[in-house]
C-alpha positions, 0 to 999 in steps of 0.5 A: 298744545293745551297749557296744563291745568287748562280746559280746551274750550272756546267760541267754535265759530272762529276755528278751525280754517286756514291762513296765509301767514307772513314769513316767521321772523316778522312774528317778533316785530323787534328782535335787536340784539340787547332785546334777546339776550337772556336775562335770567333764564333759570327758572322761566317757569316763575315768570307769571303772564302779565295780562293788561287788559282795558277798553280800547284807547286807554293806554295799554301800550304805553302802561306795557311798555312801561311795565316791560322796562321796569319790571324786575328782570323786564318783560316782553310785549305779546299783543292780543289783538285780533286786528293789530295781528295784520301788516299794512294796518298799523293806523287804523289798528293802533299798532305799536309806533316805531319809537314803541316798538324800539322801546321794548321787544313786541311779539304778534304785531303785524304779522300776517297779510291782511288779504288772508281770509281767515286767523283763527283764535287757535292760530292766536293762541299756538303763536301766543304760547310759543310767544310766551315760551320764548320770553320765559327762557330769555328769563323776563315776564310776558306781558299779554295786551289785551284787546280782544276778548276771545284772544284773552278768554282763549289764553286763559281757558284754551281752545274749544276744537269743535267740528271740522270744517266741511269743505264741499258744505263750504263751497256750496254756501261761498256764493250764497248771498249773507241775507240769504244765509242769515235767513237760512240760519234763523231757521235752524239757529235763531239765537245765533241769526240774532247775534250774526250781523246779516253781512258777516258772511264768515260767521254765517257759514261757519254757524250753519256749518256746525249745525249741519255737523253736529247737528247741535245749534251754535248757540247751544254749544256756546252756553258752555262758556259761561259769564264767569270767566276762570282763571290761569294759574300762571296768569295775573289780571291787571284792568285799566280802569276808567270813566265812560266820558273821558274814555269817550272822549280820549277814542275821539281825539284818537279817531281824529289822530288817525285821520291826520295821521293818514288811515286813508291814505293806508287804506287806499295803499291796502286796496291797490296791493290787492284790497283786504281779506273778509276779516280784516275788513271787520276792522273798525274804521276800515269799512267807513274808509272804503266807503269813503273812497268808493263815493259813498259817504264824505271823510267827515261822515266816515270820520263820525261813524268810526267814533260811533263805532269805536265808542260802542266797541268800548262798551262791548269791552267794558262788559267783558271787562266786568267779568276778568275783574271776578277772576281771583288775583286780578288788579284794577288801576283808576287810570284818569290822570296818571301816566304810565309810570305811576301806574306801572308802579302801583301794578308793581307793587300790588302784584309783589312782583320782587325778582 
């Protein structure tokens, strides 16, 4: 269902395909009994969406979990996270901890098996507003986690419904090798091909699929969504902000954190209970440890390619970040050297949140 006051856009190469989904009591992670009560549900309606955005590694978890605890009336965490949504990859995708999760309600976290082949951003965006919904009648603030930006675009601009799915297009593609697709597309699409990793099987099909459609290039239908990002009304942006070497150096430290932590030991876990679907398999550090573990490369140079990647996965985000940041109402907090506590009193105080 499309929000009021919102227009249904969005990338349509992630729609519109199905998921195997878990049971709907895990889509609430922590659902204890002082963590569901209503605390002022007489006009859910004026509960604004929080929506706390940075580049990965910067502290969202701990800035959100600070906000839903001091918040007048408190809040609830909502991830939008197109990876930290599957059970099973609590490690590599930074999923809340145990003591985290006890310390505030969180909403789509580990929810869905990791061997599905595909969730879409319109399954995200039906279970996030039903999410939100929620939490507005227990009468707190949802508080949205952002990290992935079509989640968060997707959230503030709707969904674009774009093509149905061709099922026999589909089925004839399926064992067509991604090389050949890429070359397949770069003759119809070549905007698209240049974007689309040649191994990305998933994104190649689904932009032939759409030009075969409609007979109109993916890319073509894409430049509706400009770089200027609009706004929701209900919605207050708040931006972490920091320095490019020290955020560096913080996905670093976390990288390593990971290993000791053991990602492989969750990976080779994943691989026996029947390996990880094609999208799950895109998250960062995943596809180096399966590498790892099939022989081709040491855990040492597995280790340096998932910071590689992760460091260019923050500068991916911090372009996104630039855009949020021009849409009215939305807040930046210099987070180098404060904690979570200090920053979530000056979120506080700047967005006049009083009741």
């Amino acid at each position: 269902m499309t929000a009021p006051g919102r227009l249904a856009r969005a990338r349509p190469d992630d729609i519109d395909v199905p998921f195997r989904r878990s049971l709907p009591s895990q889509r609430v992670t922590d659902q204890s009994p002082q963590n569901t009560t209503p605390a002022n549900p007489d006009d859910p309606s004026t509960r604004p969406i929080l929506l706390l955005l940075g580049p990965t590694a910067s502290g969202k978890t701990a800035l959100s979990i600070e906000l839903a605890r001091t918040l007048p009336l408190g809040g609830e965490c909502v991830l939008a996270d197109s990876m930290q949504i599957y059970r099973g990859m609590a490690i590599g995708t930074a999923q809340p901890s145990r003591s985290e999760l006890d310390a505030a309600p969180h909403h789509l976290c580990g929810f869905v098996d990791p061997r599905s082949m595909e969730f879409t951003v319109r399954d995200w965006l039906d279970d996030a507003e039903e999410a939100i919904r929620g939490i507005r009648g227990r009468g707190r603030h949802p508080i949205m986690v952002g990290g992935t930006n079509l989640y968060v675009r997707a959230l503030l601009e709707g969904v674009f419904e774009g093509p149905g799915r061709d099922d026999a297009l589909r089925a004839e593609l399926a064992e067509v090798p991604a090389a050949d697709l890429h070359d397949r597309l770069a003759r119809v699409d070549p905007e698209s091909a240049s974007r689309i990793h040649r191994n990305d099987h998933r994104r190649l099909v689904r932009a032939i699929e759409v030009h075969a459609t409609t007979g109109v290039p993916l890319s073509t239908q894409q430049k509706e969504w400009t770089d200027t990002v609009r706004g929701r009304p209900d919605a207050r942006l708040i931006i972490l902000d920091w320095p490019v070497d020290a955020l560096n150096r913080r996905i670093n430290a976390r990288v390593g954190a990971m290993i000791n932590s053991g990602l492989v030991e969750e990976v080779r876990r994943l691989q026996e209970d029947g390996g990880l679907g094609t999208q799950a398999q895109e998250a960062v550090g995943y596809r180096e440890i399966l590498n790892h573990l099939a022989g081709r490369c040491s855990l040492v140079d597995a280790e340096e390619q998932i910071k590689i990647r992760t460091r260019r996965y923050g500068k991916q985000q911090r372009t996104w970040l630039r855009r949020f940041s021009a849409v009215p109402g939305a807040i930046r907090l210099e987070a180098e050297g404060r904690d979570a506590a200090d920053l979530a009193r000056e979120a506080i105080r700047r967005l006049e949140i009083l009741a």
